[in-house]
SEMITOR-55164 format. One record per residue (C-alpha): x, y, z; residue in three letters; residue number from 1. Coordinates in nm, 3 decimals, always signed. Example, Ala and Ser with C-alpha at 12.3 -4.5 7.8 and 13.67 -1.06 7.14 Angstrom:
SEMITOR-55164
{u:+1.230; v:-0.450; w:+0.780; residuo:ALA; num:1}
{u:+1.367; v:-0.106; w:+0.714; residuo:SER; num:2}
***
This chain:
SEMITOR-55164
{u:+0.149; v:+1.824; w:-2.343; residuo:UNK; num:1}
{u:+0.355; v:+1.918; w:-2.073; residuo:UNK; num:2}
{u:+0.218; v:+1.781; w:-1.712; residuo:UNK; num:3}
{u:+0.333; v:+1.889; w:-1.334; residuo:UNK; num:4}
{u:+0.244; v:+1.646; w:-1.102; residuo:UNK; num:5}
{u:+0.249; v:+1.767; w:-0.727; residuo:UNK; num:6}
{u:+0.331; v:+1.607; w:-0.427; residuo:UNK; num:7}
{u:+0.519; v:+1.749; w:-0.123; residuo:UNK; num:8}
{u:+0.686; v:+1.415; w:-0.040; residuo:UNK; num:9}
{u:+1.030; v:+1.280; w:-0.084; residuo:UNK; num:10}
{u:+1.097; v:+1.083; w:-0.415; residuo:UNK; num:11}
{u:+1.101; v:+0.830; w:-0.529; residuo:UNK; num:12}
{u:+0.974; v:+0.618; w:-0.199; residuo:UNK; num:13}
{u:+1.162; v:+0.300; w:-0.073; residuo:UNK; num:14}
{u:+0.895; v:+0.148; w:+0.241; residuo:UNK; num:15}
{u:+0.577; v:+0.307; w:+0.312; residuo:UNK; num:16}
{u:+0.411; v:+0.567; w:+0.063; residuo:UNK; num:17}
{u:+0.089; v:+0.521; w:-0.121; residuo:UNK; num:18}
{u:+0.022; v:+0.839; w:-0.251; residuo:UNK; num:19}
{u:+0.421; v:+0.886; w:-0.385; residuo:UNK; num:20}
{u:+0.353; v:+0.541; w:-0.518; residuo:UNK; num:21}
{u:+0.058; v:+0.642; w:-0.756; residuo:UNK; num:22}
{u:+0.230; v:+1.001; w:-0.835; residuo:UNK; num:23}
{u:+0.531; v:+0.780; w:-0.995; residuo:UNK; num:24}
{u:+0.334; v:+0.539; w:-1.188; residuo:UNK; num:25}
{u:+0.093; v:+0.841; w:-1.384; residuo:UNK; num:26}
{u:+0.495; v:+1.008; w:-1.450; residuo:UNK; num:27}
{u:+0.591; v:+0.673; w:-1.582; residuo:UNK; num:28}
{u:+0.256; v:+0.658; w:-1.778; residuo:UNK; num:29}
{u:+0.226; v:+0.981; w:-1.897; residuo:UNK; num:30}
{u:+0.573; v:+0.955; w:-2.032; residuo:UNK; num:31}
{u:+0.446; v:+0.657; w:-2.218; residuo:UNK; num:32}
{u:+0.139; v:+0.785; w:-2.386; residuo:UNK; num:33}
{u:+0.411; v:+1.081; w:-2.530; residuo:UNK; num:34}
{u:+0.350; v:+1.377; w:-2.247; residuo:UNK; num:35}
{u:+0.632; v:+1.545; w:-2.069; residuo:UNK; num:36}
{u:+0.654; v:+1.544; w:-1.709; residuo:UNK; num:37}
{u:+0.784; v:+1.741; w:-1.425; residuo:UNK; num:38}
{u:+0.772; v:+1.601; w:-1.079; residuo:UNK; num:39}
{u:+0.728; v:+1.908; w:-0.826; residuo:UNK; num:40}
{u:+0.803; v:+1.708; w:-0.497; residuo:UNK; num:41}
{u:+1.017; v:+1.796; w:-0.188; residuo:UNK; num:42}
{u:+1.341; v:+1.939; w:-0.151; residuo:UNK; num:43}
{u:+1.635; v:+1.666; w:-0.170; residuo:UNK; num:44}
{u:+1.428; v:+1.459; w:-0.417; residuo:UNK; num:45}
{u:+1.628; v:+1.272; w:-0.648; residuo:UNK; num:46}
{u:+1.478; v:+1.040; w:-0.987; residuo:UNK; num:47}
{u:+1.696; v:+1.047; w:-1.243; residuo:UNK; num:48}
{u:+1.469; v:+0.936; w:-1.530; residuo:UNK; num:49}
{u:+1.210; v:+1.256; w:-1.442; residuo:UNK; num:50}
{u:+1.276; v:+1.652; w:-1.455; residuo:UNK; num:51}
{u:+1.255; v:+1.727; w:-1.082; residuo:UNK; num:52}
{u:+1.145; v:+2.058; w:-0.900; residuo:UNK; num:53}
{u:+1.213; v:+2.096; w:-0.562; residuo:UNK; num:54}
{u:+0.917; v:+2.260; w:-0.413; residuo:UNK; num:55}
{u:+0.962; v:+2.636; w:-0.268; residuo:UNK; num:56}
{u:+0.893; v:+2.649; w:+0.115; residuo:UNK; num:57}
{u:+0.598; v:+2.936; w:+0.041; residuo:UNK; num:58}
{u:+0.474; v:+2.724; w:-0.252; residuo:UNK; num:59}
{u:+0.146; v:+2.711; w:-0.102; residuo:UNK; num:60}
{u:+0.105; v:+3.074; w:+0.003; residuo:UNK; num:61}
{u:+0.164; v:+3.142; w:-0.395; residuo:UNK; num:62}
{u:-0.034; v:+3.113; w:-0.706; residuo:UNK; num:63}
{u:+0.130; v:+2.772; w:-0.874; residuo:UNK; num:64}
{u:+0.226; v:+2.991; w:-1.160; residuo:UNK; num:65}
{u:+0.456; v:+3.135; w:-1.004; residuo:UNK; num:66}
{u:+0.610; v:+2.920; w:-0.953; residuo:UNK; num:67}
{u:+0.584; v:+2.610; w:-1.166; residuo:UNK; num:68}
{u:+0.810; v:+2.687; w:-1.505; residuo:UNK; num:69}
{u:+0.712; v:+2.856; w:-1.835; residuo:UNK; num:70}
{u:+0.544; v:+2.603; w:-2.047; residuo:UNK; num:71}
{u:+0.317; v:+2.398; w:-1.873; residuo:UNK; num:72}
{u:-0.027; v:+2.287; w:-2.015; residuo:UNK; num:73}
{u:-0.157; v:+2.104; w:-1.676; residuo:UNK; num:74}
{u:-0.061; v:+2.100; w:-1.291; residuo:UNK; num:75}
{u:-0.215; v:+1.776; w:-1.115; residuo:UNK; num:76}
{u:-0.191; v:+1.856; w:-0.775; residuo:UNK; num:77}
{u:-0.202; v:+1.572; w:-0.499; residuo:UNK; num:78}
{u:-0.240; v:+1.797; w:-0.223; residuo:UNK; num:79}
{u:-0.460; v:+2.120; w:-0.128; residuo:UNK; num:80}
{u:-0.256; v:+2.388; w:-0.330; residuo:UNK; num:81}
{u:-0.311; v:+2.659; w:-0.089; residuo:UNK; num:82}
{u:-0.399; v:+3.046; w:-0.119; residuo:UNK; num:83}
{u:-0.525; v:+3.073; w:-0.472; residuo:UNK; num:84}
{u:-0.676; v:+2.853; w:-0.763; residuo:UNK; num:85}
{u:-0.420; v:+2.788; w:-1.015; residuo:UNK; num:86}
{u:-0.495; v:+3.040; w:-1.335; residuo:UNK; num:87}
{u:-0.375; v:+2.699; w:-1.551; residuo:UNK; num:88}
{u:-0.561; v:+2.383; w:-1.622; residuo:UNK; num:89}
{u:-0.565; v:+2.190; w:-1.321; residuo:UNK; num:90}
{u:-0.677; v:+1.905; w:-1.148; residuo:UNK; num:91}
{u:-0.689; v:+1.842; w:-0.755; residuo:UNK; num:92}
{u:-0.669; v:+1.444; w:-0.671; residuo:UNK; num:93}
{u:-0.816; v:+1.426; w:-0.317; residuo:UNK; num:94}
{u:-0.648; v:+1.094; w:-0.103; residuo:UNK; num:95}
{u:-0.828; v:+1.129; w:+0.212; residuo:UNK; num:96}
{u:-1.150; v:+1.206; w:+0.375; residuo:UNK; num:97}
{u:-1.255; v:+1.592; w:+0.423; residuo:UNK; num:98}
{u:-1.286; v:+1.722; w:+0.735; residuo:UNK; num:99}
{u:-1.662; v:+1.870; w:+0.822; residuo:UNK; num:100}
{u:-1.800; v:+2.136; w:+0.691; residuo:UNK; num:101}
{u:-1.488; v:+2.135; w:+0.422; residuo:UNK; num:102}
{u:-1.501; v:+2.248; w:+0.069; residuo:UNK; num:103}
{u:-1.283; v:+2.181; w:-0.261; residuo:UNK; num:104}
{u:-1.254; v:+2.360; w:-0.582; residuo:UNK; num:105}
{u:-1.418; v:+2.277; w:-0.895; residuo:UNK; num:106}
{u:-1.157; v:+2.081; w:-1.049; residuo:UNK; num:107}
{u:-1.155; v:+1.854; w:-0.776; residuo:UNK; num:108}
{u:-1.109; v:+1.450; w:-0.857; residuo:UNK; num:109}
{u:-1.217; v:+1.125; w:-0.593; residuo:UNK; num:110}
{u:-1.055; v:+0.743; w:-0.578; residuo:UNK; num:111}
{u:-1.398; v:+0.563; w:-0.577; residuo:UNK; num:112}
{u:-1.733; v:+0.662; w:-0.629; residuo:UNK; num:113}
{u:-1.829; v:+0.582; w:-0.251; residuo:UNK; num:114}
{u:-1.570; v:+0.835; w:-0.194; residuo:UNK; num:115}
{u:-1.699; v:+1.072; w:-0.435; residuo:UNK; num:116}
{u:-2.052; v:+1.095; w:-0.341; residuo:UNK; num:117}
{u:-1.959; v:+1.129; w:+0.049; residuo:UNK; num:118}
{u:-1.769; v:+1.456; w:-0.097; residuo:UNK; num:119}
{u:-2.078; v:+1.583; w:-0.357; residuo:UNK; num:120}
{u:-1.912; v:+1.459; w:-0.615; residuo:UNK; num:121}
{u:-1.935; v:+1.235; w:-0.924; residuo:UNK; num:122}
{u:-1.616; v:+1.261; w:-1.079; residuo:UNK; num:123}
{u:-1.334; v:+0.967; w:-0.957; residuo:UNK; num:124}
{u:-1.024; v:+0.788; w:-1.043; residuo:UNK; num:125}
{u:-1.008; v:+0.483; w:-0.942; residuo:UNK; num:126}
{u:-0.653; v:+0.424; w:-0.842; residuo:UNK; num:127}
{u:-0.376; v:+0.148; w:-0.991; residuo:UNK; num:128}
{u:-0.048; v:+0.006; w:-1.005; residuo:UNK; num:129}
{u:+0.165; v:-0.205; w:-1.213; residuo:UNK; num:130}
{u:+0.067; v:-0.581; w:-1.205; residuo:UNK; num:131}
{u:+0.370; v:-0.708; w:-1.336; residuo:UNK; num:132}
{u:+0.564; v:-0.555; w:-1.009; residuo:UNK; num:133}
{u:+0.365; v:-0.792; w:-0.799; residuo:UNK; num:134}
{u:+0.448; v:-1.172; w:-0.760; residuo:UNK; num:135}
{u:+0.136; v:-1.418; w:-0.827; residuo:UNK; num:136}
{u:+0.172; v:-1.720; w:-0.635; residuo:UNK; num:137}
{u:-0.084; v:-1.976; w:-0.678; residuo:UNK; num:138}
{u:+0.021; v:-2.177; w:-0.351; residuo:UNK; num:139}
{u:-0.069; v:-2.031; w:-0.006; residuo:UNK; num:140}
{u:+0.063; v:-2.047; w:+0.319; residuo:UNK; num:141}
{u:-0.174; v:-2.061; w:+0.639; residuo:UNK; num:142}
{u:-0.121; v:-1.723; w:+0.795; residuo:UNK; num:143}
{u:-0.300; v:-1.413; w:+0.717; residuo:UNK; num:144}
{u:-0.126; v:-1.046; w:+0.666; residuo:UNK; num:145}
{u:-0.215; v:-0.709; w:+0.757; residuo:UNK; num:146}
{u:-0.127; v:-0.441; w:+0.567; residuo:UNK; num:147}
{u:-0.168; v:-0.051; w:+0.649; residuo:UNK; num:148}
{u:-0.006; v:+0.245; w:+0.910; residuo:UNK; num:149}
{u:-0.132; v:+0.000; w:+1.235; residuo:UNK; num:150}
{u:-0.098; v:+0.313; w:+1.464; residuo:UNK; num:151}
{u:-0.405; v:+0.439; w:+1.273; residuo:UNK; num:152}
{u:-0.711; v:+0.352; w:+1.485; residuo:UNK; num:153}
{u:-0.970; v:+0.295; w:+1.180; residuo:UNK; num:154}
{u:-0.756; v:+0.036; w:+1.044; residuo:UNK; num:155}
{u:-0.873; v:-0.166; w:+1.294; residuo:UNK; num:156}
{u:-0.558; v:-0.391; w:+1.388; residuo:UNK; num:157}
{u:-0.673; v:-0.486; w:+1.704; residuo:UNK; num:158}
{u:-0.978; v:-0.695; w:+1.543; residuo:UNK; num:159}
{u:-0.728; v:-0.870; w:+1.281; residuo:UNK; num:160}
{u:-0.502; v:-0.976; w:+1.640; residuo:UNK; num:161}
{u:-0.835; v:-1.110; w:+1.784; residuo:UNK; num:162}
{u:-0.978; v:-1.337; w:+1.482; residuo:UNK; num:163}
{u:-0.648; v:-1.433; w:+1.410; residuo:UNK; num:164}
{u:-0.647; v:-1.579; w:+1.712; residuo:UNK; num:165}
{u:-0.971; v:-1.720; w:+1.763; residuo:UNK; num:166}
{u:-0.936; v:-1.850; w:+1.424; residuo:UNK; num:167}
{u:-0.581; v:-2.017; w:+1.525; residuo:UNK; num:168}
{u:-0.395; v:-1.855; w:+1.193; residuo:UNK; num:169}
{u:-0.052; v:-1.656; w:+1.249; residuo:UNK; num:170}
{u:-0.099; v:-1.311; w:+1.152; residuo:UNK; num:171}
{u:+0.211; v:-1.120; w:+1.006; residuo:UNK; num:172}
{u:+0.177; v:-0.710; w:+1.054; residuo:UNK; num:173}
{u:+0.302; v:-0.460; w:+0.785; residuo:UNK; num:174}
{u:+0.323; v:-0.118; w:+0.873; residuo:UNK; num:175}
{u:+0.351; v:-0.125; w:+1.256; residuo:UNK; num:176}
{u:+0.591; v:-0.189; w:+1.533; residuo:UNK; num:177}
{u:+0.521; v:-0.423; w:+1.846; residuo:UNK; num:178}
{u:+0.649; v:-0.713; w:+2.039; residuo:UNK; num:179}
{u:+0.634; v:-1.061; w:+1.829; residuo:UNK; num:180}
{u:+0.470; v:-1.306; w:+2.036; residuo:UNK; num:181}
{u:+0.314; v:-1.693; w:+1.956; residuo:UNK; num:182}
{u:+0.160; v:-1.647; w:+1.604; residuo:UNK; num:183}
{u:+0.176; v:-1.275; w:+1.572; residuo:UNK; num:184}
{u:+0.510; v:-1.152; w:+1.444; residuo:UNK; num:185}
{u:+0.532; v:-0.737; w:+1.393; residuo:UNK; num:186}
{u:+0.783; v:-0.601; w:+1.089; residuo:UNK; num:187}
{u:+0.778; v:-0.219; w:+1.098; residuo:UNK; num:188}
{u:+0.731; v:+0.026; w:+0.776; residuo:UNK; num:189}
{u:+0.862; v:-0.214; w:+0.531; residuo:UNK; num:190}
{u:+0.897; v:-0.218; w:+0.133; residuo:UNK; num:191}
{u:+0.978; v:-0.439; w:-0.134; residuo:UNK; num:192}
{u:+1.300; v:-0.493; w:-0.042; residuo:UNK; num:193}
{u:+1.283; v:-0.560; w:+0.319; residuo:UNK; num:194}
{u:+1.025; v:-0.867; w:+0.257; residuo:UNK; num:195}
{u:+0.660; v:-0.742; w:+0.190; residuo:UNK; num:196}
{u:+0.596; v:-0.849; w:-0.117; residuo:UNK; num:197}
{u:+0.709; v:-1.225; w:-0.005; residuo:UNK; num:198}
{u:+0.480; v:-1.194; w:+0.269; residuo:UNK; num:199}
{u:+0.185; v:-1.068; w:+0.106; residuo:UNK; num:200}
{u:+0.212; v:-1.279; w:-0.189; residuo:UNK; num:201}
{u:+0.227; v:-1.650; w:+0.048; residuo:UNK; num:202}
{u:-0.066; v:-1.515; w:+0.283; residuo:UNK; num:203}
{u:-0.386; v:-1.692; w:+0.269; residuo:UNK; num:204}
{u:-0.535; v:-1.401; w:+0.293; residuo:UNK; num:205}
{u:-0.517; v:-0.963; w:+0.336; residuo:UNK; num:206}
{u:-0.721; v:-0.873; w:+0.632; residuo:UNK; num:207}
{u:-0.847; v:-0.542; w:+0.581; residuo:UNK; num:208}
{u:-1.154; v:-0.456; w:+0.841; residuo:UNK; num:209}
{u:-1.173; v:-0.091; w:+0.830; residuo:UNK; num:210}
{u:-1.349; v:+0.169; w:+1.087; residuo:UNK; num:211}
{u:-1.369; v:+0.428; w:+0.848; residuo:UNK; num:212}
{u:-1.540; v:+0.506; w:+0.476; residuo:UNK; num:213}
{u:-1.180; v:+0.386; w:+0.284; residuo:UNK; num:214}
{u:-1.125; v:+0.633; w:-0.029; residuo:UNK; num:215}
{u:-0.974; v:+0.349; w:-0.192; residuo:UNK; num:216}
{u:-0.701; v:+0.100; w:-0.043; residuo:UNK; num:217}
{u:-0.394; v:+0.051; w:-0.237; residuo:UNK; num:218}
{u:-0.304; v:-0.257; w:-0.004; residuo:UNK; num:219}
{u:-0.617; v:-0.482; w:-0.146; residuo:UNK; num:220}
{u:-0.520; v:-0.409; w:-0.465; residuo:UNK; num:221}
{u:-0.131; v:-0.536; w:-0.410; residuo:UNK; num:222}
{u:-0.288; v:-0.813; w:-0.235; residuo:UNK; num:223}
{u:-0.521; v:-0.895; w:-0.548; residuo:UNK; num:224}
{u:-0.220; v:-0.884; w:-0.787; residuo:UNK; num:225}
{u:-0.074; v:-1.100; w:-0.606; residuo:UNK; num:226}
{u:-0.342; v:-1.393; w:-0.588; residuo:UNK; num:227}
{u:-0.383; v:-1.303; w:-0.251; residuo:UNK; num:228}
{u:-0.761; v:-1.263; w:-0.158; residuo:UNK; num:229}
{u:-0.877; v:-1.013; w:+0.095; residuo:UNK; num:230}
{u:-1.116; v:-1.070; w:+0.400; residuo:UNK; num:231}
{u:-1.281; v:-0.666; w:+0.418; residuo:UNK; num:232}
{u:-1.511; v:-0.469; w:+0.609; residuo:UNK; num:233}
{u:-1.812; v:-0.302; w:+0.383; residuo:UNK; num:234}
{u:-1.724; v:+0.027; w:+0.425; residuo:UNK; num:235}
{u:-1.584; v:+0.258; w:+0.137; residuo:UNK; num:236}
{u:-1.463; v:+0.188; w:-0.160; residuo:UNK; num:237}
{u:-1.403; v:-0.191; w:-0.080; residuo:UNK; num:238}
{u:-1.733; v:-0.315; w:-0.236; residuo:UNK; num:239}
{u:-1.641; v:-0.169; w:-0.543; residuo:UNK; num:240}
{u:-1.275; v:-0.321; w:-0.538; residuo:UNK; num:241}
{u:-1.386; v:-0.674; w:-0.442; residuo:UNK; num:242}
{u:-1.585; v:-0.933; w:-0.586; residuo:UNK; num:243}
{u:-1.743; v:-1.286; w:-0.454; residuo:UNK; num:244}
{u:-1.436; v:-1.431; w:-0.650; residuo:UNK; num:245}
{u:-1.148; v:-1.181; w:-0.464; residuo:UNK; num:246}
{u:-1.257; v:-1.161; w:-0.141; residuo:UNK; num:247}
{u:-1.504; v:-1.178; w:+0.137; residuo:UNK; num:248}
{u:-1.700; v:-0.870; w:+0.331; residuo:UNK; num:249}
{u:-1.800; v:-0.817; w:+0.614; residuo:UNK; num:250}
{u:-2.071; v:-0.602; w:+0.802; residuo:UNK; num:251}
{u:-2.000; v:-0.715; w:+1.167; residuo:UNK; num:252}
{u:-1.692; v:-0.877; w:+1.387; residuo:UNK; num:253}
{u:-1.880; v:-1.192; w:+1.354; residuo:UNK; num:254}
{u:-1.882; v:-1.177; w:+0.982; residuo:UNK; num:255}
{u:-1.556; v:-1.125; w:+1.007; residuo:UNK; num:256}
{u:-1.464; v:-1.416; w:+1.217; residuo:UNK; num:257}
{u:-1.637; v:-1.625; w:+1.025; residuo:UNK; num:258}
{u:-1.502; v:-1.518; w:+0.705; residuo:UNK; num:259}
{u:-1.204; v:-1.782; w:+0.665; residuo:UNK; num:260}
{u:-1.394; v:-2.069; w:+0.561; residuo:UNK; num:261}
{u:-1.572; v:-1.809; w:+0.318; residuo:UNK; num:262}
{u:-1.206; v:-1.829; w:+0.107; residuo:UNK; num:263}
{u:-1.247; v:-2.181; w:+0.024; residuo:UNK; num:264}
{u:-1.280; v:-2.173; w:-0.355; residuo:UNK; num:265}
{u:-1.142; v:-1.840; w:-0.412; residuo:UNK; num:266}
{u:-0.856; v:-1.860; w:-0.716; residuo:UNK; num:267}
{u:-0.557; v:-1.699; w:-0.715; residuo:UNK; num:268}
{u:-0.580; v:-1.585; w:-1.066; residuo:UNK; num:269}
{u:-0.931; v:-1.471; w:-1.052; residuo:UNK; num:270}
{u:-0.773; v:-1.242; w:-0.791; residuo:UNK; num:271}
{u:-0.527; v:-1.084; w:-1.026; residuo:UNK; num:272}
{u:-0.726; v:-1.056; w:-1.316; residuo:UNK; num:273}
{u:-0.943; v:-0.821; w:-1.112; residuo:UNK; num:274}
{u:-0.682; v:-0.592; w:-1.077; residuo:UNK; num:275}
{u:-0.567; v:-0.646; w:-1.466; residuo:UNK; num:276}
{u:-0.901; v:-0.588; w:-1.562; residuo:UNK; num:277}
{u:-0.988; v:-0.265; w:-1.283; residuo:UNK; num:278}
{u:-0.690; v:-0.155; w:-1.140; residuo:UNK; num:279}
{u:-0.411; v:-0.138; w:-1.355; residuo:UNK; num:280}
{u:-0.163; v:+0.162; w:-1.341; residuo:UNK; num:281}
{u:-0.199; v:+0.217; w:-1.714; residuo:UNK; num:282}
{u:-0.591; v:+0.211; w:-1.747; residuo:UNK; num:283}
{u:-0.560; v:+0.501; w:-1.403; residuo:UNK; num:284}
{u:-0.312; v:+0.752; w:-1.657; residuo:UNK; num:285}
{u:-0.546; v:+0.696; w:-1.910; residuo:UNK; num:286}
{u:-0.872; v:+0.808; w:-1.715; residuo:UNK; num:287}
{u:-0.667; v:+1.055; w:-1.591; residuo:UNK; num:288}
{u:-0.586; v:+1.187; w:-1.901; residuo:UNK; num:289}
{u:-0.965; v:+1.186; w:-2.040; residuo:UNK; num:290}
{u:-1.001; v:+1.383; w:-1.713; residuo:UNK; num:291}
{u:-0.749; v:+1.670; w:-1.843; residuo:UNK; num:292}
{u:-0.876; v:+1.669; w:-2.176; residuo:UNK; num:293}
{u:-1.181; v:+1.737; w:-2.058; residuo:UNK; num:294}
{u:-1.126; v:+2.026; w:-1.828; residuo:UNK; num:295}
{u:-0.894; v:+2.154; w:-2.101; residuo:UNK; num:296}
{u:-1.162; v:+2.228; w:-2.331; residuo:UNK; num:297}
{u:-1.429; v:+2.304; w:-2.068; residuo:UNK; num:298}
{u:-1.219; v:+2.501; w:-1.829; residuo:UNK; num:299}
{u:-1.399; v:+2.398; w:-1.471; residuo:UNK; num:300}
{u:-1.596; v:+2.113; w:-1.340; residuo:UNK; num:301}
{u:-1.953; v:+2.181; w:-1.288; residuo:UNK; num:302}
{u:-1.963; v:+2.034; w:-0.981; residuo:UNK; num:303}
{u:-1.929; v:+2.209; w:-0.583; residuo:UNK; num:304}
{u:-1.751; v:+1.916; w:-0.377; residuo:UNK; num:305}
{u:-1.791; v:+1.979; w:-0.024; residuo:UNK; num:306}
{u:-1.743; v:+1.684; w:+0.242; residuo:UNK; num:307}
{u:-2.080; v:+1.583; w:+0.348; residuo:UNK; num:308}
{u:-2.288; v:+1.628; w:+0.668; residuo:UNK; num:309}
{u:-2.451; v:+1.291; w:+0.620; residuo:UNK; num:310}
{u:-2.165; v:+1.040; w:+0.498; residuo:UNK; num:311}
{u:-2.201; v:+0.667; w:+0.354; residuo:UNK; num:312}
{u:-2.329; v:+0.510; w:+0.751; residuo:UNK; num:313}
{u:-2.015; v:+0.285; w:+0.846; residuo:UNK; num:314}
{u:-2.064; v:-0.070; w:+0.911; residuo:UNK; num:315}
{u:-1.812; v:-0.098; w:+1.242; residuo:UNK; num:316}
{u:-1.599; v:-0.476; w:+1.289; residuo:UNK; num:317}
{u:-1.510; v:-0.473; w:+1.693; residuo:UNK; num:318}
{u:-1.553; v:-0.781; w:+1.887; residuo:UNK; num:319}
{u:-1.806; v:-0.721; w:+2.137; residuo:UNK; num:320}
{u:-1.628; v:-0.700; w:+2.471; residuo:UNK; num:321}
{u:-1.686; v:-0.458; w:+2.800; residuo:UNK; num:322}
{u:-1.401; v:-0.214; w:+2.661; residuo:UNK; num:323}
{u:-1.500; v:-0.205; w:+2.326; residuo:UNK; num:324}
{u:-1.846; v:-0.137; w:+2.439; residuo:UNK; num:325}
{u:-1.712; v:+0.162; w:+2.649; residuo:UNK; num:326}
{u:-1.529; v:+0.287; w:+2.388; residuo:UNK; num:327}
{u:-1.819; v:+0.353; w:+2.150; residuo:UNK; num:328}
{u:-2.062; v:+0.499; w:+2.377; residuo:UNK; num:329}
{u:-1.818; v:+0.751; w:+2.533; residuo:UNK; num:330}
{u:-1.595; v:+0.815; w:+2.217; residuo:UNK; num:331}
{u:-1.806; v:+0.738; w:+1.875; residuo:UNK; num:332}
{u:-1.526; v:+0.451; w:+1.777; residuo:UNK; num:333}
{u:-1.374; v:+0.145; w:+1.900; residuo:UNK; num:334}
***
């Protein structure tokens, strides 16, 4: 058959870009299994191995048939699609969190089941990516990494800086800007090229203490791949990505501070067989595809997603000083 996938985002991606990441790999897999494939991305977009349309700036205010092309079988949309429900098979991937009180169509698809069930939902993908794109490096250097848009509150930098410290480990930050100082040493939105994949691969470990119920985390799976095990908070999808062989989580800031000696027979390759096993790129097309099949021959999901009043409770990592303590009472987060 003949797939759209749909992402408003400029392809392909070079540094940052999770979602344009997994959009590429189900093209590349689709392809594979024998399906054609258009990419409807942004304007400017440019991948030479993939038919590419450039997304209309009223695409959303219009039913997709409109304007997607004569001769499509199934539209996977990666963002809301706007006014009207396409009158094709179609499938809505969800990446983030719904906002209170929010409600998505039928046809509507999850990245874990934690993230599924906070939404009403059963139905998920879990997401994956290409093992054999990752380095596996048996040997570790002492210094931990942290992965993810730092600017982003519930990613919870600040407690990687502090049990870094207290735990007298450099700590190298991907995905945020700041002054390098002593053992902390910032590099920006980085990709492949620029150095993260060295860096993540060598670290002893991916810290990864999120504030927030985590759809999925694309980062502990890179991490995984490549031998590197991950130090987590609880919350979200993370206890069904990790296992007592891969990683270590954590309910409270002392959990996590403790957590380093924790890694101490933890194997590299147990680490990437996890995401061999669970994760790859090739076993996420193939769900995907049971998924379309599915709503092919039973036309919607019977399912109502809505985002739920009463989500999985978060288990929050902040080191318990006067500020922090302020924060949470007056604000609801740290």
């Amino acid at each position: 058959m003949k797939i759209a996938l749909i992402h408003n985002s400029c392809l392909p991606v070079s540094a940052y870009g999770g979602i344009e990441r997994v959009v590429i790999s189900l093209a590349v897999h689709y392809r594979k299994l024998g399906h054609d494939v258009l990419l409807c991305c942004a304007p400017g977009s440019r991948f030479e191995d993939f038919e590419v349309l450039g997304l209309p700036a009223d695409y959303q205010r219009r039913p997709a048939e409109e304007w997607l092309p004569a001769g499509i079988d199934f539209a996977h949309f990666h963002e809301p699609f706007g006014a009207s429900r396409p009158g094709l098979p179609y499938l809505l991937t969800v990446h983030g969190n719904g906002k209170p009180g929010e409600t998505f169509p039928p046809n509507t698809n999850f990245l874990s089941r934690s993230h599924a069930a906070n939404h009403g939902s059963e139905v998920f993908v879990f997401n994956g990516i290409e093992p054999a794109a990752f380095p596996y490096v048996e040997e570790k250097e002492n210094y931990f990494v942290f992965l993810a848009r730092a600017r982003w509150r519930v990613k919870n930098l600040k407690s990687c800086l502090a049990m870094a410290e207290e735990n007298g480990v450099p700590l190298h930050v991907i995905g945020g800007d700041g002054r390098s100082t002593g053992k902390v040493r910032y590099h920006g939105l980085i990709g492949e090229r620029q150095g993260k994949l060295e860096i993540l691969s060598k670290a002893r470990a991916l810290l990864y203490p999120t504030n927030w119920n985590e759809p999925f985390g694309l980062a502990v799976t890179e991490a995984l791949a490549c031998g590197t095990p991950v130090i987590a908070s609880v919350n979200g999808a993370m206890k069904e990505i990790l296992t007592p062989s891969t990683g270590v989580l954590c309910g409270t800031y002392e959990d996590f501070a403790r957590a380093p000696a924790r890694l101490e027979g933890l194997r590299p390759a147990d680490c990437r067989k996890r995401v061999e096993d669970a994760f790859s790129a090739g076993a996420m097309a193939a769900d995907y595809l049971r998924l379309a099949g599915r709503i092919i021959a039973e036309g919607e999901l019977r399912q109502r997603p809505a985002t739920s009043e009463s989500p999985e409770p978060l288990s929050l990592i902040y080191k318990n000083t006067f500020a922090n303590r302020l924060r949470l009472r007056f604000l609801g987060k740290v």
